[in-house]
PyMOL CGO cylinders between C-alpha atoms (Angstrom):
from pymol import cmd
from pymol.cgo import CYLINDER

trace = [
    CYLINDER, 12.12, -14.59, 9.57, 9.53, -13.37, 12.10, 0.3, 1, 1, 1, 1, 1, 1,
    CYLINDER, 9.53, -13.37, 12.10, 6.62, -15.65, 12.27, 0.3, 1, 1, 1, 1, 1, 1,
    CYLINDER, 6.62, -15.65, 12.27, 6.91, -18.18, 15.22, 0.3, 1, 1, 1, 1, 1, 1,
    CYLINDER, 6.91, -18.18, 15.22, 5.20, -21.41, 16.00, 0.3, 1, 1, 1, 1, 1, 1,
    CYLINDER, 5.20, -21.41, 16.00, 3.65, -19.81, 19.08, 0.3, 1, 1, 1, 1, 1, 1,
    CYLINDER, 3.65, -19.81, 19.08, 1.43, -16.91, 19.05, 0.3, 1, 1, 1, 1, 1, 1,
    CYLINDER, 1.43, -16.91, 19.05, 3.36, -13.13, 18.52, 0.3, 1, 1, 1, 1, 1, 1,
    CYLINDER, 3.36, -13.13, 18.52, 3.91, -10.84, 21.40, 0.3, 1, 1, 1, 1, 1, 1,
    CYLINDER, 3.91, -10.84, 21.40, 3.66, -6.98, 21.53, 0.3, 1, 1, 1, 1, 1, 1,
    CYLINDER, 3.66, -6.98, 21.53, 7.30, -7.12, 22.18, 0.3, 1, 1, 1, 1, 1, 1,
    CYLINDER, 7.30, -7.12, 22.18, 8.19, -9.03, 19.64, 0.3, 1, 1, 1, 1, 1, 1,
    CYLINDER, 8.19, -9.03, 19.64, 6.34, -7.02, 16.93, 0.3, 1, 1, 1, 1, 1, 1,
    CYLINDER, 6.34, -7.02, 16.93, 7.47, -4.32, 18.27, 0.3, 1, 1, 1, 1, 1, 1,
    CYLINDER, 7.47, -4.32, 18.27, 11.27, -5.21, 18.10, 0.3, 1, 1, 1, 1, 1, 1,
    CYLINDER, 11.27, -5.21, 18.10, 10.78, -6.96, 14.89, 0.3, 1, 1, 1, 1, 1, 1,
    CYLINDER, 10.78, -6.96, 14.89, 9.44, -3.65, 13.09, 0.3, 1, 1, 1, 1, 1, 1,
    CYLINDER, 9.44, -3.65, 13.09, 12.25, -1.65, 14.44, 0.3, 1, 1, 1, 1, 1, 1,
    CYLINDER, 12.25, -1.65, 14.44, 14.70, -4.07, 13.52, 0.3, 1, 1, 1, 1, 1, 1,
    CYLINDER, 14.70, -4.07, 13.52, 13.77, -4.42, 9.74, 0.3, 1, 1, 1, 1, 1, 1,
    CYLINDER, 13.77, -4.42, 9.74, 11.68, -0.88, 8.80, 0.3, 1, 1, 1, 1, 1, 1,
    CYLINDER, 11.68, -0.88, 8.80, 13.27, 1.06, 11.65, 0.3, 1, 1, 1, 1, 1, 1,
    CYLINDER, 13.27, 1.06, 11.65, 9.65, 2.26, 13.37, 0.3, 1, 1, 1, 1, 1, 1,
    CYLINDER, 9.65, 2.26, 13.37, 8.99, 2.54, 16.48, 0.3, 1, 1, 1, 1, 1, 1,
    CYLINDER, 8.99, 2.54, 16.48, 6.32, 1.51, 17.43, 0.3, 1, 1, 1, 1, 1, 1,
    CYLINDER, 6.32, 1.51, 17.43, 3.78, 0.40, 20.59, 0.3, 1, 1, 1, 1, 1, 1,
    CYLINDER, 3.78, 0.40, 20.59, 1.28, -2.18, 20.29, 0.3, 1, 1, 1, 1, 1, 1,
    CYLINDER, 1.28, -2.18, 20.29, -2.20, -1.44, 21.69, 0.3, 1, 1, 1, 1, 1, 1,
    CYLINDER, -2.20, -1.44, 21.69, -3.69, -4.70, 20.10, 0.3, 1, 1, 1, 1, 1, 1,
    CYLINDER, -3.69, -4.70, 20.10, -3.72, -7.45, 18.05, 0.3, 1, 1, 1, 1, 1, 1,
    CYLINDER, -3.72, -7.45, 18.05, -6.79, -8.40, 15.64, 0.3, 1, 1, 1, 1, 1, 1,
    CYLINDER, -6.79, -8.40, 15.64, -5.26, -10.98, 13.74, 0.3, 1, 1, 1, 1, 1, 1,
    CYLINDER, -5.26, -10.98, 13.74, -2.60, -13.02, 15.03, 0.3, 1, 1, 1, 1, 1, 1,
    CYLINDER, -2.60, -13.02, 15.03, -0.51, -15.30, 12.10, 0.3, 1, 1, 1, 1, 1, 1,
    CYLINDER, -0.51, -15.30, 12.10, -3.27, -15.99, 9.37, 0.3, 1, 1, 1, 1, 1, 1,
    CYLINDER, -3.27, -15.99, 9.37, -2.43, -17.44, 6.84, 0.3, 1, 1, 1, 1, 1, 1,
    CYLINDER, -2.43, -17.44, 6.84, -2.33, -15.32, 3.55, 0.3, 1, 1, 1, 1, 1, 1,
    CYLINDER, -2.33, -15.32, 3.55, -0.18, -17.59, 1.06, 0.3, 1, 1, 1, 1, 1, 1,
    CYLINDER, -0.18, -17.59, 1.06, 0.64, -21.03, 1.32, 0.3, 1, 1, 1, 1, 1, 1,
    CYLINDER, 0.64, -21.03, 1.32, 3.62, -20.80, 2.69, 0.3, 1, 1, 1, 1, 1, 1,
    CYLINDER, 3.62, -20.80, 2.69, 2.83, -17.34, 4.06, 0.3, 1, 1, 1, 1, 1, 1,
    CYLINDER, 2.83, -17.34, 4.06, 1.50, -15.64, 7.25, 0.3, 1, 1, 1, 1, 1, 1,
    CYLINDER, 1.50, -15.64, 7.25, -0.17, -11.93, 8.02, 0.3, 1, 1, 1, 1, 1, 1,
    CYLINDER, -0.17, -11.93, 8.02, -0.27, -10.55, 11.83, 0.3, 1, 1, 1, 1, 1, 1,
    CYLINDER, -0.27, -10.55, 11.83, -3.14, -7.55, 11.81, 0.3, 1, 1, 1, 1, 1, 1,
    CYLINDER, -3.14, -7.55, 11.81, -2.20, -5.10, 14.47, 0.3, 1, 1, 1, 1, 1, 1,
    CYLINDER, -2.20, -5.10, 14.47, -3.13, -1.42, 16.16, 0.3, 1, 1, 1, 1, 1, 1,
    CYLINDER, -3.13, -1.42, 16.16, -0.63, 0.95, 17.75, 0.3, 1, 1, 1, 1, 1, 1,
    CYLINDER, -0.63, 0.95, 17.75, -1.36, 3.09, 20.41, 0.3, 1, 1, 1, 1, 1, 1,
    CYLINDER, -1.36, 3.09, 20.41, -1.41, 6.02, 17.95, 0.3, 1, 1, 1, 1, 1, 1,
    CYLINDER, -1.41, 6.02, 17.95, -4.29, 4.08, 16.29, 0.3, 1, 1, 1, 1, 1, 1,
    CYLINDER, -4.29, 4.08, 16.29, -2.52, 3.05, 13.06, 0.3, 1, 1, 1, 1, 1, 1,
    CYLINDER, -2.52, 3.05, 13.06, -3.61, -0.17, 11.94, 0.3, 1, 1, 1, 1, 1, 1,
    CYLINDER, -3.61, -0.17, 11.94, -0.39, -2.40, 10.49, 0.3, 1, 1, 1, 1, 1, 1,
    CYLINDER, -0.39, -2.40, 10.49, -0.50, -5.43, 8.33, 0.3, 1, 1, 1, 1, 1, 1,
    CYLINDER, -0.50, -5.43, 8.33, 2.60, -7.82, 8.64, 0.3, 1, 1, 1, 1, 1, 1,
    CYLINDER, 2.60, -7.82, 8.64, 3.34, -10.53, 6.47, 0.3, 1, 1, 1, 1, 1, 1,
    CYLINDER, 3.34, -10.53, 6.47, 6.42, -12.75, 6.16, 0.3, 1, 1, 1, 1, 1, 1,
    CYLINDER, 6.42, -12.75, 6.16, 6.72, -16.50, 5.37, 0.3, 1, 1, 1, 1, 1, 1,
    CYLINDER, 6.72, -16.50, 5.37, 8.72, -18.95, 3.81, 0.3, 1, 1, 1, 1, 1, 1,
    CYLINDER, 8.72, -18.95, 3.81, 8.09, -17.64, 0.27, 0.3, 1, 1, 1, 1, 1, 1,
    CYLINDER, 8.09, -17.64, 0.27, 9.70, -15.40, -1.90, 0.3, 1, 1, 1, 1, 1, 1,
    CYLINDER, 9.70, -15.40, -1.90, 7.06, -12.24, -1.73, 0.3, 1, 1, 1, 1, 1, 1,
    CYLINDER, 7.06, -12.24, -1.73, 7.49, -8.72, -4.33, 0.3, 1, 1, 1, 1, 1, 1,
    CYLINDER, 7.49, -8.72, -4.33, 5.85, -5.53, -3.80, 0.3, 1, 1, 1, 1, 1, 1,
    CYLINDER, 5.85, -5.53, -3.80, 3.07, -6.64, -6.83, 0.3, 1, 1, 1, 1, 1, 1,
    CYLINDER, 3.07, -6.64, -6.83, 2.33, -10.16, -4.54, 0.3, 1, 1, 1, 1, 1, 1,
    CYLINDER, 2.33, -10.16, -4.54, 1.99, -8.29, -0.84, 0.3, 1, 1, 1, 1, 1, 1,
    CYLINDER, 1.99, -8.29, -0.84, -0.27, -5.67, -2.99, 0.3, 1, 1, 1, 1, 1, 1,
    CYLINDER, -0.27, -5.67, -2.99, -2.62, -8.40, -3.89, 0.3, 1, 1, 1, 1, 1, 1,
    CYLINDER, -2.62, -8.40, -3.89, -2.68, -10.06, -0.54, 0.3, 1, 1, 1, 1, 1, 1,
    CYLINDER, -2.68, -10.06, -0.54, -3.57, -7.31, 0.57, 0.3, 1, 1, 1, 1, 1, 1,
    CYLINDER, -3.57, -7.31, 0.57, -6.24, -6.57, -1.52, 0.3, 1, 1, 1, 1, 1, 1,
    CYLINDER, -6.24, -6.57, -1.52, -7.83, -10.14, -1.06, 0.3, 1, 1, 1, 1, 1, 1,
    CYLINDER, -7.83, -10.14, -1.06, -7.72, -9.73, 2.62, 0.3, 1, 1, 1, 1, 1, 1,
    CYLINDER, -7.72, -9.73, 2.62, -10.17, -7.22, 2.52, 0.3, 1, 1, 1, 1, 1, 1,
    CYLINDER, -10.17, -7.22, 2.52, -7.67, -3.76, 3.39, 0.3, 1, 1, 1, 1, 1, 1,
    CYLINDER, -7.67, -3.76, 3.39, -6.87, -0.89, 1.70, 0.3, 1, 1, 1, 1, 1, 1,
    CYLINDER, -6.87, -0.89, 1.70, -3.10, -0.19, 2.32, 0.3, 1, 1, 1, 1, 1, 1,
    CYLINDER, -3.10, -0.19, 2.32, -2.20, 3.65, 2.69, 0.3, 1, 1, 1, 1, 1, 1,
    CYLINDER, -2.20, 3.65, 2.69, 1.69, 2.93, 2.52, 0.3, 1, 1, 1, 1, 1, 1,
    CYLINDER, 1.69, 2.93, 2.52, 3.82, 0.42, 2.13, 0.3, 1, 1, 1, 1, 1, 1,
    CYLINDER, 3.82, 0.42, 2.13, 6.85, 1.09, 4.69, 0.3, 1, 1, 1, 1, 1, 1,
    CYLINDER, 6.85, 1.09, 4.69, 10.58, 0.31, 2.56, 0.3, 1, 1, 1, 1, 1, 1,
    CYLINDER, 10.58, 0.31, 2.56, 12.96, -1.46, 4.64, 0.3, 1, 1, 1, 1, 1, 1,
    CYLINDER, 12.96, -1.46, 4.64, 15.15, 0.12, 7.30, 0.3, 1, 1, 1, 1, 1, 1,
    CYLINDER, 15.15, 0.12, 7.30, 17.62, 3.29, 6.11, 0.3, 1, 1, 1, 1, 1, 1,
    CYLINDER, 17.62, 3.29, 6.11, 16.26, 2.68, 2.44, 0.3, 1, 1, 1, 1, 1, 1,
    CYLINDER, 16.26, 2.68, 2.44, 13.75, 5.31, 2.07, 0.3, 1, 1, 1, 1, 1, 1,
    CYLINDER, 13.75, 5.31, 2.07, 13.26, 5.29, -1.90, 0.3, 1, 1, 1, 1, 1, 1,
    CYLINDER, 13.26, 5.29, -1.90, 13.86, 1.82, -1.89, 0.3, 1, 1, 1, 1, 1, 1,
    CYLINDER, 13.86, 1.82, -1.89, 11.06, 1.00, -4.68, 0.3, 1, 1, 1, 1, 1, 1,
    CYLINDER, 11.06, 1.00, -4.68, 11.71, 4.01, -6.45, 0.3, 1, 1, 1, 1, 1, 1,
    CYLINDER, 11.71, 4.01, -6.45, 15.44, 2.61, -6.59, 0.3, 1, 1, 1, 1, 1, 1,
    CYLINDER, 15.44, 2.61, -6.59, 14.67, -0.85, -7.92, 0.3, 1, 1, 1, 1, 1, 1,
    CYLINDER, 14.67, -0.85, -7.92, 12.11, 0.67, -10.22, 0.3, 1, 1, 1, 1, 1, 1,
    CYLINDER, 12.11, 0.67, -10.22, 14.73, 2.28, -11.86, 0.3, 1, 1, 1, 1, 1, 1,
    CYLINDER, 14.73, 2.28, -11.86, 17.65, -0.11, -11.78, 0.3, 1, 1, 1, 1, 1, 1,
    CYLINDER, 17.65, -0.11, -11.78, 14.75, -2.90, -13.19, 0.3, 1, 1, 1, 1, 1, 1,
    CYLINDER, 14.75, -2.90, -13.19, 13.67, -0.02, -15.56, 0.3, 1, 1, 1, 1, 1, 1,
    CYLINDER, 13.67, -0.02, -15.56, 17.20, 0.46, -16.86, 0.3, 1, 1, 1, 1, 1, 1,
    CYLINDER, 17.20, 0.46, -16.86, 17.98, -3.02, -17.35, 0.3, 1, 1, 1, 1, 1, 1,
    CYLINDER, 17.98, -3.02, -17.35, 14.89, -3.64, -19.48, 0.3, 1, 1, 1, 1, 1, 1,
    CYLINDER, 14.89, -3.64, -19.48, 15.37, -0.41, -21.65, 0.3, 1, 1, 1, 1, 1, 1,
    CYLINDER, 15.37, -0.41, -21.65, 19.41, 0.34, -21.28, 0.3, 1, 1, 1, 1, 1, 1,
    CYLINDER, 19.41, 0.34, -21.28, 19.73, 3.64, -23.63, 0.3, 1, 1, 1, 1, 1, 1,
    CYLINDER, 19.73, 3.64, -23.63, 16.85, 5.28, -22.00, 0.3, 1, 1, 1, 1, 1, 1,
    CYLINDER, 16.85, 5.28, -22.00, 16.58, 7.17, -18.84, 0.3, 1, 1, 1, 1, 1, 1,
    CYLINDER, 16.58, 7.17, -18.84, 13.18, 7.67, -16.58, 0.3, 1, 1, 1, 1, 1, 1,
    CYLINDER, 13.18, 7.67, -16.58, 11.16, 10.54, -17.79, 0.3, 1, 1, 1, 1, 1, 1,
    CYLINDER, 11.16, 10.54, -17.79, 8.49, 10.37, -15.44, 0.3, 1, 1, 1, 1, 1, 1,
    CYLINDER, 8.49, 10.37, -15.44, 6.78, 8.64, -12.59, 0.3, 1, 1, 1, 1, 1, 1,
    CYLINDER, 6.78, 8.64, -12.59, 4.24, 6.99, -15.24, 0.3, 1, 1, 1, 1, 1, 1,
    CYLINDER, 4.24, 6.99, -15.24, 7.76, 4.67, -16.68, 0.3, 1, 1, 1, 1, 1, 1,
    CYLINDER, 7.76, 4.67, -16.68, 8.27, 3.47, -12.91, 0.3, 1, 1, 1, 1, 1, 1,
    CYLINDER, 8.27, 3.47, -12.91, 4.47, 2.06, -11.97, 0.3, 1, 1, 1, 1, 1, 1,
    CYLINDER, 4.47, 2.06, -11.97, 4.89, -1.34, -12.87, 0.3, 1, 1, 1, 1, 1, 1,
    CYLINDER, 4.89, -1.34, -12.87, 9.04, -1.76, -12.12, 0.3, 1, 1, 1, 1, 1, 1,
    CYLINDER, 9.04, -1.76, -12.12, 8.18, -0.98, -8.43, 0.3, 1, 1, 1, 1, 1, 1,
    CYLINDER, 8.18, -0.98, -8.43, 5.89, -3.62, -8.10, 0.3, 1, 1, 1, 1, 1, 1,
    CYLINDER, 5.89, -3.62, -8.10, 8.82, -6.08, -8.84, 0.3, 1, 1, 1, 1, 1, 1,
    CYLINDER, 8.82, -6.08, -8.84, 10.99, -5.26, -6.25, 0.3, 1, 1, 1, 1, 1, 1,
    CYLINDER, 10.99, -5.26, -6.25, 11.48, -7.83, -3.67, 0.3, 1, 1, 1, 1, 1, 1,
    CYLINDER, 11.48, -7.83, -3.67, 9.44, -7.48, -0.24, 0.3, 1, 1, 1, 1, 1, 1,
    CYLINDER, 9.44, -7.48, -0.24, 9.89, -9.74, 2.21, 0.3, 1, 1, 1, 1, 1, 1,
    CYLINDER, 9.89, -9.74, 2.21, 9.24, -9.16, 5.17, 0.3, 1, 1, 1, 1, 1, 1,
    CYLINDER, 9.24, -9.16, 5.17, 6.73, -6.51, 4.45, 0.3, 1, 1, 1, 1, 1, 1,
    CYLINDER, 6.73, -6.51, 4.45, 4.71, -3.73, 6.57, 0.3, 1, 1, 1, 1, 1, 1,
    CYLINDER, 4.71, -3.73, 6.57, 1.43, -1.91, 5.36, 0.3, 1, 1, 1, 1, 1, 1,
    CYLINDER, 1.43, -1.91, 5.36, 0.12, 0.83, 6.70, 0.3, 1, 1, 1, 1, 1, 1,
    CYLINDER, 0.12, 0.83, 6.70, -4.12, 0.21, 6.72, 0.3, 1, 1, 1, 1, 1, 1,
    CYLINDER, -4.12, 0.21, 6.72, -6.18, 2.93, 5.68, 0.3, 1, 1, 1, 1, 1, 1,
    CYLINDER, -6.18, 2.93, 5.68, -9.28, 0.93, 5.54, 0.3, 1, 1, 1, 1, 1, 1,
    CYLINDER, -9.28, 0.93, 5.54, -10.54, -2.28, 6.46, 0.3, 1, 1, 1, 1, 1, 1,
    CYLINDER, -10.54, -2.28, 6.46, -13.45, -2.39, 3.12, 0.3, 1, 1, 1, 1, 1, 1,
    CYLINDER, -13.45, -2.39, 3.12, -16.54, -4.33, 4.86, 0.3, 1, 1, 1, 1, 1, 1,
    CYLINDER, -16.54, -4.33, 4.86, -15.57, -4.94, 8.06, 0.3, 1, 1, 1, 1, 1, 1,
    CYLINDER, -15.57, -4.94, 8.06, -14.20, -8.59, 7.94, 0.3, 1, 1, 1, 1, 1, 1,
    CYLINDER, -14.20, -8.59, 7.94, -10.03, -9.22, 7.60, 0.3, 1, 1, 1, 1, 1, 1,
    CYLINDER, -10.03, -9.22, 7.60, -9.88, -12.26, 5.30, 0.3, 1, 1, 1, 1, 1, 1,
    CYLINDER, -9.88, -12.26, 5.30, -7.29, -15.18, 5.30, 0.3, 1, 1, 1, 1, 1, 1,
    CYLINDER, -7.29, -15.18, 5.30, -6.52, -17.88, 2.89, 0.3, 1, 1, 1, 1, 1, 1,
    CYLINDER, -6.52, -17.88, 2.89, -7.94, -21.40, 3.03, 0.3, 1, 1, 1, 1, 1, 1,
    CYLINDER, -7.94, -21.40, 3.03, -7.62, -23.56, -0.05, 0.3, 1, 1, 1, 1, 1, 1,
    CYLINDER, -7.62, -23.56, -0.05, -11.50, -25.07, 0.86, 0.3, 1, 1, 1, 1, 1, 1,
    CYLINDER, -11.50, -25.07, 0.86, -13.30, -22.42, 0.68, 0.3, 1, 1, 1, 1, 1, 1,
    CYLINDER, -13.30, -22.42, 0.68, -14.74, -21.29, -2.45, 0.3, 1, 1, 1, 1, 1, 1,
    CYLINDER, -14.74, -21.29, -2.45, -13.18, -18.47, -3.04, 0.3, 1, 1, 1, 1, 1, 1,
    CYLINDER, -13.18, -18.47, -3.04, -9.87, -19.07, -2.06, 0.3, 1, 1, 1, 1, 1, 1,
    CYLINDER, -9.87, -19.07, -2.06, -10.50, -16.85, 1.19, 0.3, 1, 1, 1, 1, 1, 1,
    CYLINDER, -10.50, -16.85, 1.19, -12.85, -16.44, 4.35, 0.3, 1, 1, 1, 1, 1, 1,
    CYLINDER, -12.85, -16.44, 4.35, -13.16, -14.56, 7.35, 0.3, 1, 1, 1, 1, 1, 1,
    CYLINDER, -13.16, -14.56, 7.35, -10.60, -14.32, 10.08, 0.3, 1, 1, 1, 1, 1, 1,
    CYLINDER, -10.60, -14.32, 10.08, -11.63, -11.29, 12.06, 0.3, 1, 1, 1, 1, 1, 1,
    CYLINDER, -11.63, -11.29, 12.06, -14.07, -8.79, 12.38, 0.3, 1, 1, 1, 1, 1, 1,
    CYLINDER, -14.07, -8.79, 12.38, -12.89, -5.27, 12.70, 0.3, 1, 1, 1, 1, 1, 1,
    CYLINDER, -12.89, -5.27, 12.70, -14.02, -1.70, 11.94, 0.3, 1, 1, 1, 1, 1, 1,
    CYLINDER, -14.02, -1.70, 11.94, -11.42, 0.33, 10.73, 0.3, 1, 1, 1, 1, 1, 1,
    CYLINDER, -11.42, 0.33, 10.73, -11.37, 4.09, 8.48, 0.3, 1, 1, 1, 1, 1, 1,
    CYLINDER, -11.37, 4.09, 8.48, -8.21, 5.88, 9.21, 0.3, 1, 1, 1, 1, 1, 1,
    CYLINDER, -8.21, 5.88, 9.21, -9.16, 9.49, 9.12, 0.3, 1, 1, 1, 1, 1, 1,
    CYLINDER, -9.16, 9.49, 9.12, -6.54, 12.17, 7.49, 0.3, 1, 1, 1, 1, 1, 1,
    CYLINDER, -6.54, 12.17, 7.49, -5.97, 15.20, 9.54, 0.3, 1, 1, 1, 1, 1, 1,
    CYLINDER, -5.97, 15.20, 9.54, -4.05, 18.20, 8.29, 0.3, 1, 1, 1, 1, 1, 1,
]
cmd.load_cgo(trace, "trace")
């Protein structure tokens, strides 16, 4: 597990990425250090110094693809990708199916369409999001006072740009 009592390195993200999703990457900076997105769960926010903005969560509890989506959502981002784990590079697309053939054994996958929601149960812990967008500027974390369930960690302008 990657989340430490004390607060994260560069060096440590860095190795802990390469280790488990097999990126290497650089840290330039990091917005949002441990916040807690779960319970029993914690998110580090962080840019590289090819200005990608990552989302790391990992925690104590069991988390699938369908869960970080959510968490995600709630904390205010708008993930581009979600990175599968090291040397696995269809890895949802593979659970999808195996999940998909265990619910409906005499039938094969026809399309994409009869994989959407399998994917979203396959297990992702720890997991890595690539950030398109932060939505309005704030990253939110969980806090079981607030009203809503959530409130504001960070502030932080982010729009990733696509360039051909």
């Amino acid at each position: 597990m990657f989340i430490m009592t004390a607060h994260n390195s560069d060096k440590q993200i860095s190795s802990f990425v390469k280790a488990n999703f097999g990126m290497s990457i650089e840290v330039d900076a990091i917005i949002a250090d441990q916040i807690p997105v779960g319970r029993a769960l914690q998110s580090t926010v962080f840019l590289t110094k090819k200005k990608q903005l990552l989302c790391l969560i990992d925690g104590q509890s069991k988390l699938l693809l369908s869960d970080v989506q959510r968490i995600i959502a709630r904390m205010g981002l708008k993930a581009e990708l979600y990175m599968p784990p090291k040397g696995q590079p269809h890895y949802f697309d593979d659970i999808g199916r195996e999940l998909f053939r265990d619910v409906f054994p005499g039938r094969s996958v026809s399309s994409e369409q009869d994989l959407i929601f399998y994917r979203t149960l396959a297990p992702y812990k720890p997991a890595l999001v690539l950030v398109g967008e932060i939505k309005d500027g704030h990253i939110y974390q969980f806090d079981s006072d607030a009203r809503s369930g959530w409130r504001v960690a960070a502030k932080f302008a982010y729009r990733r740009i696509k360039t051909s």
